[in-house]
N, C-alpha and C positions, 0 to 999 in steps of 0.2 A: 369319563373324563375327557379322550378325547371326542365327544362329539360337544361337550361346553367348550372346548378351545375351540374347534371349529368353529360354532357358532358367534362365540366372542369378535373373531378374525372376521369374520364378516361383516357385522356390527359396525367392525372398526372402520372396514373399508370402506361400505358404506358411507358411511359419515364423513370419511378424508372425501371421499369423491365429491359428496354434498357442499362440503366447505371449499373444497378446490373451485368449483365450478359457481358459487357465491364470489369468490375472490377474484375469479378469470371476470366476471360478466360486470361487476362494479370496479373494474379496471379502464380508465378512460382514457381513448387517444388524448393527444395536445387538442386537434379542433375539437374533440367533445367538451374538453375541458374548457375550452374554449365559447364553445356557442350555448354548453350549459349555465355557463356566467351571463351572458346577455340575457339569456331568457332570463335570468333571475333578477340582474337588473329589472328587467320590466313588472315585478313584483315589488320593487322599492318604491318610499318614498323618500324621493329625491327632488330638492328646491333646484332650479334653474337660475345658475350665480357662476357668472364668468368672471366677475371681481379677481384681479390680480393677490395672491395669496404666496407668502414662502413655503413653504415646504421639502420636507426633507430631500436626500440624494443620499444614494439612491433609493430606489422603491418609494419614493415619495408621491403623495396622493393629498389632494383636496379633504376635507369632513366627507364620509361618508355621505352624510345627508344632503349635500351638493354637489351641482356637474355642470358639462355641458356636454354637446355631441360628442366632442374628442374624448371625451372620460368616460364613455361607455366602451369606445373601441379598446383605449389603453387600458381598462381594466378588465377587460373580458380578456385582453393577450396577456396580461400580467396573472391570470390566473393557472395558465398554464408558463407561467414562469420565463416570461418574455416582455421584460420590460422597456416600454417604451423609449421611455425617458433617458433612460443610458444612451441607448440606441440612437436617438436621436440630437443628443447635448454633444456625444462625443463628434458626431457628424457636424452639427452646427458648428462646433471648436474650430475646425482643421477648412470649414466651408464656407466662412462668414459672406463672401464675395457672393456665392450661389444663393445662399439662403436670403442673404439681405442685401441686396445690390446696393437698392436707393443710399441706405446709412452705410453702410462700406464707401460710398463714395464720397459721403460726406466725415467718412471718418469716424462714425460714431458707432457701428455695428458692432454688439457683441453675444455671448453666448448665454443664457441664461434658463437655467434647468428648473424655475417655476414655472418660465409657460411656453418653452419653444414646446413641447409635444404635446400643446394641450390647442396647437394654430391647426386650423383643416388645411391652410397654403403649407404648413412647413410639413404635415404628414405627405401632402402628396408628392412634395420637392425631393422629403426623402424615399419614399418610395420608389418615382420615376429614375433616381440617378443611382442608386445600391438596388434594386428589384425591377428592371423595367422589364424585366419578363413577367411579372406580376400583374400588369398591368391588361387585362380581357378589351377584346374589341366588342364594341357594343354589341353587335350582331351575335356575339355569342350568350350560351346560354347562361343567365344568373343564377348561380348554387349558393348551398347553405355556405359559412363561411367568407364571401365576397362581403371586400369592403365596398359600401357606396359613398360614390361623393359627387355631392352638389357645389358644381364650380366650386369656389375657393370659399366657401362660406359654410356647407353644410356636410357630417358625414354620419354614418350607422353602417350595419351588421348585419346582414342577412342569417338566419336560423337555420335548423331543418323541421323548420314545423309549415307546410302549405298553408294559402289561402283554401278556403272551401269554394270549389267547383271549379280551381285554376291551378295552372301550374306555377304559381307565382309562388315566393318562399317570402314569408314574415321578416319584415325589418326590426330592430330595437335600433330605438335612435329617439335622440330627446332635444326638440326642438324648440320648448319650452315649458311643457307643462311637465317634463322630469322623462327618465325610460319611461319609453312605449313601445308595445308590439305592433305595427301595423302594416296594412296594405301598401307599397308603394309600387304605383305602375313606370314600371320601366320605360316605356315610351311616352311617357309622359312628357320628360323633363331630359334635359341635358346631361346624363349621366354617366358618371366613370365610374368603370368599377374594378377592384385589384384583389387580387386570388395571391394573395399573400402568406407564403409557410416557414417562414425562415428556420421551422423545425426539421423542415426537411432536408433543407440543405447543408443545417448544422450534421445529421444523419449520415447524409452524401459524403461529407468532408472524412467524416471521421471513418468510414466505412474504407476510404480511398488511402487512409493514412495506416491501416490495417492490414493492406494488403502489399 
């Protein structure tokens, strides 16, 4: 009898450990969670449709089956539960002067949570003035997770999946034919790019307020 308990106990252990270690290993940081959305973007089909649209607040999003470059970034961070659009409407609210100079001065600027976070100018405005330490000097190196942005016009995501034969890291970014994974050479073009975690620093905060 007791060598079937015994045996049992082992069985059991066995099997917790198996499922423990199933459960540890499909447990994803924020940036996993994060860059495993982009890539999957680039599995989609997605029309290329800037067309002004309402949508909801918060957590509001375009049809699935449309984007533009901004809607890949906002929805690979919104998958780890970091949404843009808050984030950037509230800012817009309180910043109308920074955000929009030209119509501030004309009187007309206002805030508007269908498409201020979906502008590649008003991601970078918000970026640079709440995260300018986010922001990489070119010379350094591009990792998975870097936002790219092309002047005030274009942006995407770097992966952790390499080009083959470089040390270059795969972009998703949809420039018009929907996500795409591609090559994009870094010296090529005029490029900013921002290492942006605001998980971390939500982490920071609360770790500081603990102690």
């Amino acid at each position: 009898m007791k060598r079937y308990t015994l045996l049992f106990s082992i069985v059991s252990l066995t099997a917790f450990a198996q499922t423990s270690k199933q459960s540890i290993s499909t447990v994803q940081t924020k940036q996993g969670q994060i860059l495993s959305h982009a890539e999957w973007q680039a599995t989609q089909d997605v029309t290329y449709d800037g067309s002004y649209r309402l949508i909801d607040y918060p957590n509001g999003d375009v049809p699935a089956n449309i984007g533009v470059c901004t809607d890949v970034v906002v929805r690979a961070y919104r998958a780890a539960d970091i949404d843009m659009q808050v984030l950037i409407h509230e800012d817009v609210q309180n910043n109308l002067q920074y955000y929009y100079p030209i119509y501030y001065n004309r009187g007309t600027a206002k805030a508007d949570p269908n498409i201020d976070h979906r502008r590649v100018h008003i991601i970078r405005k918000f970026l640079n003035k709440n995260y300018p330490e986010s922001k990489i000097n070119n010379s350094a190196p591009y990792l998975p997770g870097d936002i790219i942005v092309w002047g005030n016009w274009h942006i995407g995501i770097l992966i952790d999946e390499k080009v083959e034969g470089t040390d270059r890291y795969y972009a998703v970014h949809n420039i018009g034919a929907g996500p795409q994974k591609e090559d994009v050479y870094y010296d090529e073009h005029d490029l900013d790019h921002y290492r942006w975690k605001p998980y971390e620093v939500a982490t920071n905060d609360a770790s500081k307020l603990n102690k």
